[in-house]
N, C-alpha and C positions, 0 to 999 in steps of 0.2 A: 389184685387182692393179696394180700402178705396172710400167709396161713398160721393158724397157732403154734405147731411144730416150729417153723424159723421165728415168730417174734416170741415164744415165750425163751428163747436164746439167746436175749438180748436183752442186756442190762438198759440202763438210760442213754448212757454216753454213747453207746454201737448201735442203738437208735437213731439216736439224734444225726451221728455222722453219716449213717446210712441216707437218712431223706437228705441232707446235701451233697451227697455223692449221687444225688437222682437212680439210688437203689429200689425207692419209693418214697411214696407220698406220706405228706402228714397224715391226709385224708385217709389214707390207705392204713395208716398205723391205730387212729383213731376205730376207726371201722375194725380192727383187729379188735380192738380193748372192747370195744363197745359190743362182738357177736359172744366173745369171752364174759362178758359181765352177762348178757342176756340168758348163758349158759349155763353158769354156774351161780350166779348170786342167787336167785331164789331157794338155794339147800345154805349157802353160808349165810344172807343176811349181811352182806359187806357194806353195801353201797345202801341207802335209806333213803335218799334223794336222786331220782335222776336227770341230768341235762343232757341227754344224747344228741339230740338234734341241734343245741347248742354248740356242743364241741364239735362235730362236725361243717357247722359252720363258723366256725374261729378253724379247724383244720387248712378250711379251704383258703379260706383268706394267707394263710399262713404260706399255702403252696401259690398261692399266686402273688407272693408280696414279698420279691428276695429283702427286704430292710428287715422284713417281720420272720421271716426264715433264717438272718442272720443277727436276730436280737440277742439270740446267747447261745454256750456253747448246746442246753438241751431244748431248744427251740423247735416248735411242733411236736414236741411226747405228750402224750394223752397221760391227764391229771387228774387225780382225787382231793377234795379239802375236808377234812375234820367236819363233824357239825357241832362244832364247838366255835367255827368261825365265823363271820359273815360274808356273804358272796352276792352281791348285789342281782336280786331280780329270784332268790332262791330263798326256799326256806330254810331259816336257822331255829333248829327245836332245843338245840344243845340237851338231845336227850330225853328231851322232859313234854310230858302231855300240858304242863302251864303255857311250856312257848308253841302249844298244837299248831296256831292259825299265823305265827309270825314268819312274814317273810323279812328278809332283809332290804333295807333302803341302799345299801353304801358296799363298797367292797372293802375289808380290813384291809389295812397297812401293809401285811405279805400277801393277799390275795393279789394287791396294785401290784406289787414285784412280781408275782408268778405272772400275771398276766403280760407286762412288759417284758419278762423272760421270751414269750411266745409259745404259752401252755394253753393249750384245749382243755378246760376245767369239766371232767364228764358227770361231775355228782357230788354229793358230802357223805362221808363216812359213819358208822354209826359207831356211838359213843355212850358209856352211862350217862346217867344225870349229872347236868352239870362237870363233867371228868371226875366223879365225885368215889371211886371205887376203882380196881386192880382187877376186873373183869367187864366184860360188856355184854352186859344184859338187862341194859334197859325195858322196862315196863312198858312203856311208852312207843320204840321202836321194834321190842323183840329181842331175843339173844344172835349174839355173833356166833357164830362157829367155828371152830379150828380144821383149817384146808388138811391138816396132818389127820385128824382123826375128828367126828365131825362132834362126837359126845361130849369133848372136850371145849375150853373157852381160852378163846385168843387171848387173856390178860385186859387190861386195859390201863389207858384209857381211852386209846390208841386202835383200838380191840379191829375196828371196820379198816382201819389203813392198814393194818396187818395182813387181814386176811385178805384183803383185794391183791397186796403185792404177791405176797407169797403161794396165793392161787395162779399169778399170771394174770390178772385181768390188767394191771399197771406196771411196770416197774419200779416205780419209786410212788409214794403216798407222802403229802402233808400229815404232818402229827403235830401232838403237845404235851409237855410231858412236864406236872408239876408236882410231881412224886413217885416220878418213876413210869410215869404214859406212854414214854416213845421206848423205853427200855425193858419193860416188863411182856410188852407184846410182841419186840422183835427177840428176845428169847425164846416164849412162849410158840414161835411162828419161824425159825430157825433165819433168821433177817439179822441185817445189821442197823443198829440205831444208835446215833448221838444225839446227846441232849446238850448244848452249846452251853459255853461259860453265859454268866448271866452278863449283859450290857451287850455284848458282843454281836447281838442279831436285832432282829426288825419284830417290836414286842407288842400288844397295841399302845393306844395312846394316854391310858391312865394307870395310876398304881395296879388300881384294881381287876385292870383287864389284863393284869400279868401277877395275881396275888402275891403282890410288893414285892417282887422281882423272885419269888420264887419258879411259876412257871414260864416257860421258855418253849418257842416252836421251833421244828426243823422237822424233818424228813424220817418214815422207816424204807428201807433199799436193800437191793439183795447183792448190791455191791459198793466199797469205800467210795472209788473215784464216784459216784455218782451223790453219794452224801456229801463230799469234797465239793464238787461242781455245785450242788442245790445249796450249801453255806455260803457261797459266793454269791448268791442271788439275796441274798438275804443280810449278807454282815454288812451291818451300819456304817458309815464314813464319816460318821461326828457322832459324837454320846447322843444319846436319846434320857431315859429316863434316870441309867444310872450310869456309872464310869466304863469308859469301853477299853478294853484290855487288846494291849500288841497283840497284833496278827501277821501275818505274812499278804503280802499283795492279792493272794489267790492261794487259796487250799488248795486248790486242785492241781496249781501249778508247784507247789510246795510236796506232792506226790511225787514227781516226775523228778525231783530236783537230789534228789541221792536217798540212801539208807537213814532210817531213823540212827541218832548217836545211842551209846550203850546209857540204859537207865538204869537207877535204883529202882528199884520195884520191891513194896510190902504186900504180903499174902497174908489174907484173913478168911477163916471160914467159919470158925465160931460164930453162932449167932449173937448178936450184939443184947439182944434179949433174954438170950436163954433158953430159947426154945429149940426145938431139934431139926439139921438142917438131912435132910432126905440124901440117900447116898446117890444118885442119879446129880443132884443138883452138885452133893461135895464133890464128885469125878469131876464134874465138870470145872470149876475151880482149880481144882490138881492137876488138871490135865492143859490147861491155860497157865499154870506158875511154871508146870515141864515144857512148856514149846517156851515161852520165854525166856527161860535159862540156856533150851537148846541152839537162839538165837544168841547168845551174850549176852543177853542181861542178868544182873547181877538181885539175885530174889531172895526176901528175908522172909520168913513168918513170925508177926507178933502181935501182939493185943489189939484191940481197936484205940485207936489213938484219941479218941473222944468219947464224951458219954451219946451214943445216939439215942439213948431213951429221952435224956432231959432235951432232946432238940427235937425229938418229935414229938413231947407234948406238947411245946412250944409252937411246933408248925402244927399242929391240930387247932389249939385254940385259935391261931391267925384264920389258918382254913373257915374255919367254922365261920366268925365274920363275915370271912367272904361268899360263903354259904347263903348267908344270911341276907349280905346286898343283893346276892342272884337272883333269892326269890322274893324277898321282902320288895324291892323294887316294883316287880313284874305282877306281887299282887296289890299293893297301890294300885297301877294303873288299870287292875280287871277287878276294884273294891272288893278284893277277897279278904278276908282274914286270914294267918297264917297256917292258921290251926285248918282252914279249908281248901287249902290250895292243893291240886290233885300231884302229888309229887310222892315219890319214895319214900316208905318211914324212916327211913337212917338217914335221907336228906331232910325230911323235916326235923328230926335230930339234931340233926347238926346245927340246920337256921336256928333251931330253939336254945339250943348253945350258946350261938352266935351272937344273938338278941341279947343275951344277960353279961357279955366281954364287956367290962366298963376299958374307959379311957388308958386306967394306969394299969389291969391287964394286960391290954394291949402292946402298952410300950416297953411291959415286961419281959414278955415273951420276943419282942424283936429283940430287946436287949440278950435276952440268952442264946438267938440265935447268933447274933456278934461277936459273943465271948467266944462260940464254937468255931466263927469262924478265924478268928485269931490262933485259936488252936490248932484248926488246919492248913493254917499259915503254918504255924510253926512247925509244924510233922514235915510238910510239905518240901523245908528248907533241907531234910535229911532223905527222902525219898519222893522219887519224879514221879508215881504213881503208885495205888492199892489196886490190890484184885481181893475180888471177894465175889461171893454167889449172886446173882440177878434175885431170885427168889430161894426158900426154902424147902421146895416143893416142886415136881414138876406141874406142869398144867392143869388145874380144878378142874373137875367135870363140871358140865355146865348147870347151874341150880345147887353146886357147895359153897357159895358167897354169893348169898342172898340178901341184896339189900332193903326187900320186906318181910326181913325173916319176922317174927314175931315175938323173937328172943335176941335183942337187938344187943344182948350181953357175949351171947353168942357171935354174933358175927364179927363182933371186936375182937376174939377171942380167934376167931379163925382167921380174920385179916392179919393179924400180929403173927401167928404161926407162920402164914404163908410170904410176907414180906419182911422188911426190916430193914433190908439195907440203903434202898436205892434213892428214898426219899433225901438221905444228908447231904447230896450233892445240890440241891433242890432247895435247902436249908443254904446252904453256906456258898450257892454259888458257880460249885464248880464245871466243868465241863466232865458227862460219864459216858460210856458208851455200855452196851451191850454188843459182846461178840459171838458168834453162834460157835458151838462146839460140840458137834454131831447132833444123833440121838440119846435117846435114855434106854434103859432097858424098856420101857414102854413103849418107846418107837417115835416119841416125840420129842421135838426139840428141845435144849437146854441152852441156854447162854452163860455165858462168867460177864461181869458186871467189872470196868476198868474206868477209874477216877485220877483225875490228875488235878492240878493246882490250876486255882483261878487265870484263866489265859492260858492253859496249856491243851487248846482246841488241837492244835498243830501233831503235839506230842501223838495223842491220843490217834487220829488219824494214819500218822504215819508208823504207827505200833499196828494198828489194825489191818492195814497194808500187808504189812510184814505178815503177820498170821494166814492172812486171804489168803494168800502164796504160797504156805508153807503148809500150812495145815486147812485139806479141801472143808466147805462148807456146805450142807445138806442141799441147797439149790430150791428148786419148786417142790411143793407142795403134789404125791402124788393124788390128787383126789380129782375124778373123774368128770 
């Protein structure tokens, strides 16, 4: 029996190498995850579906099947999915009391890859409605809670993958991140999170299941090489829906392979809005542009190189559409009307938005997001990456972004405070991460938010690297 003390010591990759060094078992690691979630998920609310006896037996198989033990380098680590996904034979609510009673028929696109990887899938994560908000407190499942401090809220949309890793119940978590979902939570949760260039990973199978190539999956981890190894599982070997961008053979092997070169690096901490960014969140900013200088890179500070207001009204209105398929669909087929379908007021909102995008709308708003991405092309050509703050704010307490508030003016008001930045990569494409950089004067984590140019997954990784090393990162979550 491998005890909490040694596996929560262990990132993904000293897992994985451990059970083929016959240090122990999958079964043995799984059984770890699974007394740790029985432990502690009922005060966090991490996990909202569970398959325990499931992954213990895909464990077993896995220790008895050297092919399936050496299907990839994180073979047999016990695994979390989004409930934003589908997972064949599990229920997918994506959030929401409309999808209560749906399970899934099929495994999505990356769930097929994790599973040929040789992952024990032990449950789906909770999620708002729909990923439809920047915290996780669905109605429907319950509020998530922050392993740092339990009053607070993981971010979202990410919100249940966060807190399962950074509690120890997993090492690494599936996430998605279409405005900032896998970034907003590994800030919020002191974790590291990339949100992959768009083409470049395994997306589902229609526009829509990837809102027109704005959202993008991969992983949150409390270390690089283990995001490195999980993009490997994941990046495409022919385009799928849109253009796939050079990569290197293996991120992970692209770690191993020398020092990141000296970059340009732009620093921004103004809010791109106007609104005021919390000094907790600007340290951490400043304190990310000073380790990078202190490595060699070469750091400027200057304006936002784009308008991100006109690109986020632009991704609101496309959102909202897609708002709109999510549930206008689902109530077709249960003869609901929209106006009765039991879902969050700010997600009926949004559908009811949605509903009224005519055609030429629509192809307005892509178009503006085009123009912005040309724009960050062109920035792009003068500097290898921005840094700028994850959020404005550290962590909401849980119930200050309320998506049935009743003053649905207000919550727009408080979301805008509280983000800004992370969504334009999500717009235009690019590859960002969120790096952890300690605590706050509150005691909870902060991230700096770092954006490179379309295809520059590589760059961003081995920048990250570099920081792990240099400058320590908060680790587990002390919560009992």
């Amino acid at each position: 029996m491998v005890k909490f003390a040694d596996y929560k010591r262990l990132d993904g990759i000293a897992a994985a190498e451990g059970i083929r060094r016959k240090d122990f078992t999958s079964a043995e690691l799984t059984a770890a995850a699974i007394e740790r979630a029985e432990e502690i998920n009922p005060t966090l609310n991490a996990i909202v579906h569970e398959h325990y006896e499931g992954a213990m037996e895909q464990a077993k198989l896995i220790d008895q099947s050297p092919p399936l033990a050496q299907s990839s380098r994180v073979a047999g680590l016990p695994f979390l999915i989004k409930d934003l996904t589908e997972v064949s034979g599990l229920p997918c609510t994506y959030g929401s009391a409309l999808y209560a009673d749906h399970v899934s028929q099929r495994d999505a696109d990356i769930v097929a890859r994790y599973r040929a990887a040789g992952l024990p899938i032990l449950g789906k994560t909770n999620t708002p409605e729909f990923g439809l908000t920047i915290t996780t407190e669905a109605r429907a499942n319950g509020a998530c809670r922050n392993p740092w401090n339990l009053e607070h809220s993981t971010g979202g949309s990410s919100g249940g993958a966060a807190a399962a890793v950074a509690a120890g119940i997993v090492p690494v978590a599936h996430a998605s991140d279409g405005g900032g979902s896998i970034r907003i939570p590994a800030s919020c949760c002191g974790l590291f999170g990339l949100k992959p260039s768009r083409g470049l990973s395994e997306v589902g199978q229609t526009l829509a299941e990837s809102w027109g190539g704005m959202s993008v999956a991969h992983v949150l981890s409390r270390s690089v090489r283990d995001s490195a190894a999980f993009l490997d599982l994941i990046t495409l070997d022919r385009p799928r829906l849109y253009p796939k961008p050079d990569h290197p053979p293996s991120f992970f092997d692209a770690l191993l392979a020398g020092d990141t070169p000296r970059l340009r690096i732009a620093f921004q901490a103004a809010h791109p809005g106007g609104e005021i960014v919390e000094e907790d969140c600007l340290r951490a900013v400043e304190q990310a542009a000073r380790h990078c200088e202190a490595l060699g890179h070469q750091v400027e500070e200057l304006p936002h190189p784009v308008d991100h207001e006109r690109a986020a009204r632009a991704m609101a209105r496309l959102i909202n559409v897609y708002a709109y398929q999510a549930v206008g669909k689902r109530a077709t087929a249960l003869g609901l009307e929209l106006d009765d379908c039991p879902i969050e007021t700010s997600t009926l909102a949004m559908a009811q938005r949605g509903a009224k995008v005519s055609a030429s709308d629509f192809l307005d708003a892509r178009d503006g997001l085009m123009e912005t991405e040309r724009q960050v092309h062109a920035f792009h050509q003068r500097f290898d990456v921005i840094i700028q703050p994850v959020l404005a704010k550290p962590p909401a307490k849980i119930g200050w972004l309320d998506m049935n508030s009743a003053d649905l003016k207000s919550y727009a008001a408080r979301f805008k405070a509280y983000s800004g930045f992370a969504a334009l990569a999500n717009g235009t494409g690019q590859p960002s991460m969120s790096v952890p950089m300690g605590l706050g004067a509150s005691g909870l984590p902060i991230g700096a938010l770092f954006t490179a140019a379309w295809g520059g997954d590589r760059t961003l990784l081995q920048l990250a690297a570099e920081l792990e090393r240099t400058a320590p990162w908060p680790g587990l979550a002390d919560v009992a």
